[in-house]
C-alpha positions in Angstrom: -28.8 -48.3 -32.8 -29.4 -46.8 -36.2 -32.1 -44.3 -36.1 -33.3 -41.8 -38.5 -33.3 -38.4 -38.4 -37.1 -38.3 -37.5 -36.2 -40.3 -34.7 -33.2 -38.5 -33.3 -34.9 -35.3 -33.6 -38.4 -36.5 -31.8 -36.0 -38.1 -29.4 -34.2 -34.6 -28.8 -37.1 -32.7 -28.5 -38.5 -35.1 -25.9 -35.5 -35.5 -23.8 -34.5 -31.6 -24.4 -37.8 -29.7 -23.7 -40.5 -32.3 -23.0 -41.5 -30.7 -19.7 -41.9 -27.2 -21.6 -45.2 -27.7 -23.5 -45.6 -28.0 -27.3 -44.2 -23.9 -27.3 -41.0 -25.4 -25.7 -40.7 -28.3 -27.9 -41.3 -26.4 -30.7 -38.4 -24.2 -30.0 -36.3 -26.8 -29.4 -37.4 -28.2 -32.8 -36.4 -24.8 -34.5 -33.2 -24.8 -33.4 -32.4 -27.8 -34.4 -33.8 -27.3 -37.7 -32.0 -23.6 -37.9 -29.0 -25.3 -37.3 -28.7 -28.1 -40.1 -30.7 -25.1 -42.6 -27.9 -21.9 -41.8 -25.5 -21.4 -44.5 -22.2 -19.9 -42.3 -20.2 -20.1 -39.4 -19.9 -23.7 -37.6 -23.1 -24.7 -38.1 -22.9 -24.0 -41.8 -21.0 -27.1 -41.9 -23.7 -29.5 -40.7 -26.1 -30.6 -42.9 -28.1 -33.0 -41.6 -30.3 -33.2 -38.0 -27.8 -36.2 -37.0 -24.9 -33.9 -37.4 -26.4 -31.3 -36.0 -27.9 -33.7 -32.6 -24.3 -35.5 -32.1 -21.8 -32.1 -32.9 -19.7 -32.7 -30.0 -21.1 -31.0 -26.7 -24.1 -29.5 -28.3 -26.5 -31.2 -26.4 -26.8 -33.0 -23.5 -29.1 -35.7 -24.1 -26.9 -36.5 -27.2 -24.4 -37.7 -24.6 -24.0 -40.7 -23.0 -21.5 -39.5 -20.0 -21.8 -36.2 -18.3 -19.4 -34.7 -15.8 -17.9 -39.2 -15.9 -21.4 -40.2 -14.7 -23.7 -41.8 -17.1 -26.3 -39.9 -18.0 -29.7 -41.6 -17.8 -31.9 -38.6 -19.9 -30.5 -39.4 -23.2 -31.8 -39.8 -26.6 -31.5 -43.6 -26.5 -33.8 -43.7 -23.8 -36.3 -41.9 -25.1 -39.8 -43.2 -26.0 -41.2 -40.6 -27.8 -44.9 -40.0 -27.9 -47.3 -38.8 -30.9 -46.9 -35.1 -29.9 -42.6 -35.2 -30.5 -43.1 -36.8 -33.8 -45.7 -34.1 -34.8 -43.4 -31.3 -33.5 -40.8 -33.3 -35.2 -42.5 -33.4 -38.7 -43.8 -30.0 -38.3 -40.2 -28.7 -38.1 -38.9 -30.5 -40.7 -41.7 -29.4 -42.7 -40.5 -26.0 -43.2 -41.9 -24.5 -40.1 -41.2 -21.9 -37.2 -42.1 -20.1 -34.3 -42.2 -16.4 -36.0 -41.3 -15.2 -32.3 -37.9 -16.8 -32.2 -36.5 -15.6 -35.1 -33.1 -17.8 -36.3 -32.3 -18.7 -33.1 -29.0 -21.4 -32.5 -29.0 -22.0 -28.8 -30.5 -22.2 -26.2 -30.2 -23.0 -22.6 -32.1 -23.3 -18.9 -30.3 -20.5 -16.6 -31.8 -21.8 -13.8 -33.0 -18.9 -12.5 -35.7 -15.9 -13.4 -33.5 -14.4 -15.8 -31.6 -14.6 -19.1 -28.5 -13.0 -19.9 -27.7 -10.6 -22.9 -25.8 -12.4 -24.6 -24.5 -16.2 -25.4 -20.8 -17.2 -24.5 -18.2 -15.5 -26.5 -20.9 -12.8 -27.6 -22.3 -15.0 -30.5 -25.8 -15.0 -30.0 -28.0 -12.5 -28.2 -30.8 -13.3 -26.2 -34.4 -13.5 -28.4 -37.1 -14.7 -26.3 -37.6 -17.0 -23.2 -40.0 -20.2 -23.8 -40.6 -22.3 -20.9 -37.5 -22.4 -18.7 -35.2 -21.7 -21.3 -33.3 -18.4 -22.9 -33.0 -18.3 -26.6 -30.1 -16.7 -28.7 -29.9 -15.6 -32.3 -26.7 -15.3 -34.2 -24.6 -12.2 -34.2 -21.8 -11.0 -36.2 -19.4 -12.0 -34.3 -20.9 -15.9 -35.1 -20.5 -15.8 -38.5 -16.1 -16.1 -37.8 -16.9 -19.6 -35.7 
């Protein structure tokens, strides 16, 4: 299935955060975006949102298998609606939610809290959208 990068990243929000309101998606979105846009460490070597979607365990809808099951919430089964590709466009546009800052991950802890820090200490924790916990880069990121 050759999709575009619109598509794959409408798809990603959808599958990623739809359930999290357009504040959600939208930080999905940025991440995303932040990713293919920073200049260093790992991510500095990805330059385009299909690179940044299908890095290698990066995200879960981007994968087919998980834990040897098939895994039935991914990106090609996705139908996204009007609202994804306007979150979509709007973060490939240029734009950002100011409160996230240049956030790289994220994550749902499952549970009322986030932790400090990301694994491996390089990203600490931002802001909390929704049910997920969102890091920004630290130093110690810039050596990955």
């Amino acid at each position: 299935m050759a999709l575009s990068d619109l598509e794959i990243l409408a798809r990603t929000i959808q599958c990623e955060a739809g359930g999290e309101g357009d504040n959600g998606m939208r930080a999905v979105a940025c991440i995303i975006m932040n990713r293919v846009n920073i200049t260093y460490g790992e991510y500095g070597r990805l330059n385009t949102i299909r690179e940044v979607v299908f890095q290698q365990r990066q995200f879960v809808c981007a994968m087919e298998t998980v834990g040897g099951s098939y895994n039935s919430q991914n990106i090609y089964n996705m139908r996204p609606s009007q609202i994804e590709y306007d979150i979509a466009n709007w973060a490939i546009a240029g734009n950002r939610l100011t409160n996230l800052g240049f956030a790289l991950w994220f994550f749902n802890p499952f549970s009322p809290s986030c932790r400090p820090n990301f694994p491996t200490n390089v990203g600490e924790f931002v802001i909390r959208i929704g049910d997920h916990c969102f890091y920004n880069p630290t130093e110690a990121y810039a050596a990955t």
